[in-house]
C-alpha positions in Angstrom: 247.1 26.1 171.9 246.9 29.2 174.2 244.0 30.0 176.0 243.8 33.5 178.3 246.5 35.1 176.6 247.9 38.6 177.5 245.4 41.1 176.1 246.5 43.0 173.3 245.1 45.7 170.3 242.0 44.4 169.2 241.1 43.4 165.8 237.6 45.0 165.2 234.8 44.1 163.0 232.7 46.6 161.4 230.0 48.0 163.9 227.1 46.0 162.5 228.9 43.1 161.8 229.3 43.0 165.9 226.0 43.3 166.2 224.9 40.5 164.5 227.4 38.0 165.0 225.7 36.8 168.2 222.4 37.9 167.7 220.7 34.7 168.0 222.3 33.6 171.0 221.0 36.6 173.1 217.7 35.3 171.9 218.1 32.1 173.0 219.3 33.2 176.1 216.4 35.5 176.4 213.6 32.6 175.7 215.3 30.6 178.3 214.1 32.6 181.2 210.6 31.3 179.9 210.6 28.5 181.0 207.6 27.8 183.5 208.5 26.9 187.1 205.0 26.3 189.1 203.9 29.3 191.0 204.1 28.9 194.9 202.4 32.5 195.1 198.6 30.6 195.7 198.8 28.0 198.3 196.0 26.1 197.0 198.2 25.6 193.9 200.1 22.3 193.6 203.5 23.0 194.9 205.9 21.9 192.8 208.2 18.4 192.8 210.9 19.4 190.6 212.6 21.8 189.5 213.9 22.5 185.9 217.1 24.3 185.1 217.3 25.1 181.0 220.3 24.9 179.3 221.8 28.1 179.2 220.8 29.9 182.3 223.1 31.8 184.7 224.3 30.8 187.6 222.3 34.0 188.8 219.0 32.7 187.2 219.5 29.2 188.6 219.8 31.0 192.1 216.6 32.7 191.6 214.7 29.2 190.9 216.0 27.7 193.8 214.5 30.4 195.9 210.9 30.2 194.1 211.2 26.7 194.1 211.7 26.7 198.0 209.6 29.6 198.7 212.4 31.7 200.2 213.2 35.2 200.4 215.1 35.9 197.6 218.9 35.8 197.5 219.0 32.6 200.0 220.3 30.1 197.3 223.2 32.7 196.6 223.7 32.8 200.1 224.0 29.1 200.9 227.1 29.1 199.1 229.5 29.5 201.5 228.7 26.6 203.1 227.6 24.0 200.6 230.9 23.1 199.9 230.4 22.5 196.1 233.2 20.2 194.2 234.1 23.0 191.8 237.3 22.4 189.7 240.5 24.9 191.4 240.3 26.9 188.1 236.7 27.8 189.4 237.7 29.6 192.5 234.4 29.0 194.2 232.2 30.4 191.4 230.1 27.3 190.1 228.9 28.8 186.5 229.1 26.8 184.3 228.7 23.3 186.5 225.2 23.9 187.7 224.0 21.2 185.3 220.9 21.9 183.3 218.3 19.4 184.1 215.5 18.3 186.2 215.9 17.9 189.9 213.3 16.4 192.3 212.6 18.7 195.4 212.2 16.0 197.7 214.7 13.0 197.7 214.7 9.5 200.5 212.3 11.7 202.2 214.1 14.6 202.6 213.4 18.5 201.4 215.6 20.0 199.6 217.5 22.5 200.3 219.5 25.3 198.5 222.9 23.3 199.8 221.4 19.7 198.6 219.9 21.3 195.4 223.4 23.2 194.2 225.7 20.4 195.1 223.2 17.5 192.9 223.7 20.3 190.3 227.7 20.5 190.6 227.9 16.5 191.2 225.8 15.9 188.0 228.0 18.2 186.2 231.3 16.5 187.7 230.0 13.2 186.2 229.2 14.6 183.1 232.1 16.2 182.1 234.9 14.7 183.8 233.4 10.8 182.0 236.6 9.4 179.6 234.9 11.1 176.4 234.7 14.8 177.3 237.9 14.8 179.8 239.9 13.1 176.3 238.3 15.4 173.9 239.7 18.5 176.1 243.0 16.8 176.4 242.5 16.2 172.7 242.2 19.9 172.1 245.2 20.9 174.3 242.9 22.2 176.8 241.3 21.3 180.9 238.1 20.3 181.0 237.1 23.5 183.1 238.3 25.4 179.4 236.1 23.2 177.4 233.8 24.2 179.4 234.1 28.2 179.3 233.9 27.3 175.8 230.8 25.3 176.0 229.1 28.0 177.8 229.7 30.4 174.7 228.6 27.8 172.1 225.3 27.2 174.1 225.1 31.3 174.1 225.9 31.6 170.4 224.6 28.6 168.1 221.1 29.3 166.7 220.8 25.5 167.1 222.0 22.3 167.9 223.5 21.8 164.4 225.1 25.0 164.5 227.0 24.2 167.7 230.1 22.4 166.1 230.5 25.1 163.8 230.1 28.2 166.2 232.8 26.0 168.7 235.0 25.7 165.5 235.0 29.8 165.2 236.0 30.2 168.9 239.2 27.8 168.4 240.3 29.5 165.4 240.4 32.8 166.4 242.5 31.5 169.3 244.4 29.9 167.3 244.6 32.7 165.1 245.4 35.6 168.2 242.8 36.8 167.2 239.7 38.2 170.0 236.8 36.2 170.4 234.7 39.3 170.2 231.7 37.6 171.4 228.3 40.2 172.1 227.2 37.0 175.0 230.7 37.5 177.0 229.7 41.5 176.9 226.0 40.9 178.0 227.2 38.6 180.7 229.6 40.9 182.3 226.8 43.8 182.7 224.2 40.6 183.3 221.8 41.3 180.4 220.5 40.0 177.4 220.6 42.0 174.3 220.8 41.8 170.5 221.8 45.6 170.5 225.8 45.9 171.5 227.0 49.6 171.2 230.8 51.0 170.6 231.1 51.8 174.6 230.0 48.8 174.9 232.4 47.2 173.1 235.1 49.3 176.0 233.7 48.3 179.2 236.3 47.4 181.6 235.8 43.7 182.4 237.7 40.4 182.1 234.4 39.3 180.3 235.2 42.0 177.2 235.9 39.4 174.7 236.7 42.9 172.3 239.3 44.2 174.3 240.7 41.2 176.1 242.3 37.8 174.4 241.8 34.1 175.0 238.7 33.3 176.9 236.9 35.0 179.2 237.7 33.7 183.0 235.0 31.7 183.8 231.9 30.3 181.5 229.1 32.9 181.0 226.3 30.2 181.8 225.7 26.6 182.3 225.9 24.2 179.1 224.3 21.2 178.5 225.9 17.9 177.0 225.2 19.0 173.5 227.1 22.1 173.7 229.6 20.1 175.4 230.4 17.9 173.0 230.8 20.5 170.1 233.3 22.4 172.7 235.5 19.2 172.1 234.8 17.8 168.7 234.1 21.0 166.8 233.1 21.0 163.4 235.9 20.9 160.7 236.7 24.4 159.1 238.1 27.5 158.6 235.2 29.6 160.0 236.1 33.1 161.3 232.7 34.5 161.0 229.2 33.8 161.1 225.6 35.6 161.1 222.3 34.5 160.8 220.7 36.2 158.2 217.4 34.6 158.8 215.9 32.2 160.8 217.8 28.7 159.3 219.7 30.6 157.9 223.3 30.6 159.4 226.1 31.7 157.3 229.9 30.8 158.0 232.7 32.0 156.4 236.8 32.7 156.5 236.0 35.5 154.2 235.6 39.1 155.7 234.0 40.5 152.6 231.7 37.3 151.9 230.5 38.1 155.4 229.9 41.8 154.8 228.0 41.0 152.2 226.0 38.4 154.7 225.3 41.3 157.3 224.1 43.6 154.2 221.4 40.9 153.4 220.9 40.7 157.0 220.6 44.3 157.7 218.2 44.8 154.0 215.7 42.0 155.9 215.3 44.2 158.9 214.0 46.8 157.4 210.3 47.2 157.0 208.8 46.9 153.5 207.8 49.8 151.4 203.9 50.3 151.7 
C-alpha cells in the first residue's frame, strides 16, 4: 500500500459529520492529562519514586512530567534532547513522539537519580523493545508498511478508539481510506498540529496549513501525534476485518461503523438529536 502520498483534492464529509468522527478520542486525550503525578510543590510532601506516563500523551506532556517529576524549571526535559542521544528510528528525524513508551518509570535506579537524559532514553529503549519484538515488526511487514508507520498509525488509533475493543476497528478505517486514496480526515491529526484538545473542529480549521492536516493532505501525517501503548499497537497491525469508512459514537458504548455514507448520516443525526437538551 502507499502511505504519505502526494496530497491531492480532498474528499469532504459533511461539517458535523467531521465533528464527530473523532469526538471521543479528543476526550480521551483530554482525561489523560489527569492523571496524578505527586506534587513536589510542599517539601514536606513524599517526593515521588516513579513516574507515570499514560497512554496517549504528547511528547510535549511527557516533557512537562519529567520536569515536575525532577523539580526543574520547566522546559529542561525538552532541552536535554540534544544530548541524550535517543535510539530513534531515521524516519524519526530526532523527534521521539510516538517512542516515549507509556509506562511507569522509577526515579531512582542502582542508586542513581534520574535524569531527563536517563529518563527519555529508558522511554525510547522500552519502546525499541516493544515494537521492534518478531510480532509487531511482522505484522508491519505484514501490512506493507515500517514499523515507524505502524506506529504513526498507532498513535491515531490510541487518539481515536473510544476503547480498547474499538481499536481494531478505528485501525481498520485508517487502512482503508489509504487504500481507498481517500484522506484520513482525522480531527486528532488537526488538534495536534495547533497542540490542543478539542471536540469542536471548525471549517478553517479543517484549512490550516500543516503536514498534520489529515483534510487537506494524503497518507499519514509525518510523525505519530502521541505515544501508543501495546494495545493500540497491536490493532495498528492486525486491524479488525471490514469495510469500515466511517464511524461515530453516538453515545457512550455506542460506536457505530459503517461503508455506508448515508447509514452514517443518519448516525450523526441521532448523535446530534442526543445533544440537545430536553424540552422542559
Amino acid at each position: 500500500m502507499y502511505l504519505n502520498t502526494p496530497p491531492r483534492r480532498t474528499i469532504r464529509l459533511t461539517r458535523r459529520g467531521r465533528l464527530v468522527l473523532i469526538a471521543t478520542g479528543a476526550v480521551v486525550a483530554g482525561t489523560a492529562v489527569a492523571v496524578p503525578l505527586l506534587s513536589l510543590e510542599n517539601e514536606q510532601e513524599a517526593k515521588p519514586t516513579a513516574l507515570v506516563i499514560p497512554e496517549g500523551w504528547r511528547a510535549g506532556q511527557v516533557y512537562d512530567a519529567i520536569d515536575k517529576a525532577l523539580a526543574l524549571p520547566a522546559g529542561s526535559a525538552r532541552k536535554s534532547l540534544a544530548k541524550a542521544a535517543l535510539k530513534l528510528p531515521s524516519d524519526a528525524e530526532g523527534n521521539p513522539e510516538g517512542y516515549l513508551f507509556p509506562a511507569t518509570y522509577p526515579l531512582e535506579r542502582n542508586g542513581r537519580k534520574a535524569t531527563p537524559e536517563s529518563l527519555l532514553a529508558y522511554m525510547v529503549d522500552t519502546a525499541n523493545k516493544k515494537f521492534n519484538g518478531a510480532p509487531m515488526a511482522a505484522g508491519a511487514q505484514r501490512n506493507a508498511m515500517n514499523v515507524y508507520q505502524a506506529v504513526t498509525i498507532a498513535s491515531i488509533v490510541q487518539a481515536e478508539a473510544a476503547s480498547k475493543a474499538d481499536m481494531g476497528k478505528v485501525a481498520r478505517v485508517v487502512f482503508n481510506r489509504l487504500e481507498r486514496g481517500m484522506p484520513l480526515q482525522m480531527d486528532s491529526t488537526i488538534n495536534y498540529a495547533l497542540n490542543r484538545a478539542t471536540l469542536k473542529t471548525t471549517g478553517d480549521d479543517t484549512r490550516i496549513d500543516s503536514p498534520y492536516n489529515s483534510y487537506q493532505r494524503m497518507g499519514l501525517p509525518p510523525t505519530p501525534i502521541d505515544n501508543p501503548g501495546e494495545d493500540a499497537m497491536r490493532a495498528a497491525i492486525s486491524p479488525t476485518p471490514g469495510d469500515w469508512l466511517y464511524f461515530v459514537t453516538v453515545k457512550p458504548g455506542d460506536t457505530r461503523f459503517t461503508a455506508d455514507f448515508a447509514e452514517h448520516q443518519r448516525n450523526v443525526a441521532e448523535f446530534n438529536a442526543r445533544q440537545k437538551p430536553s424540552a422542559k
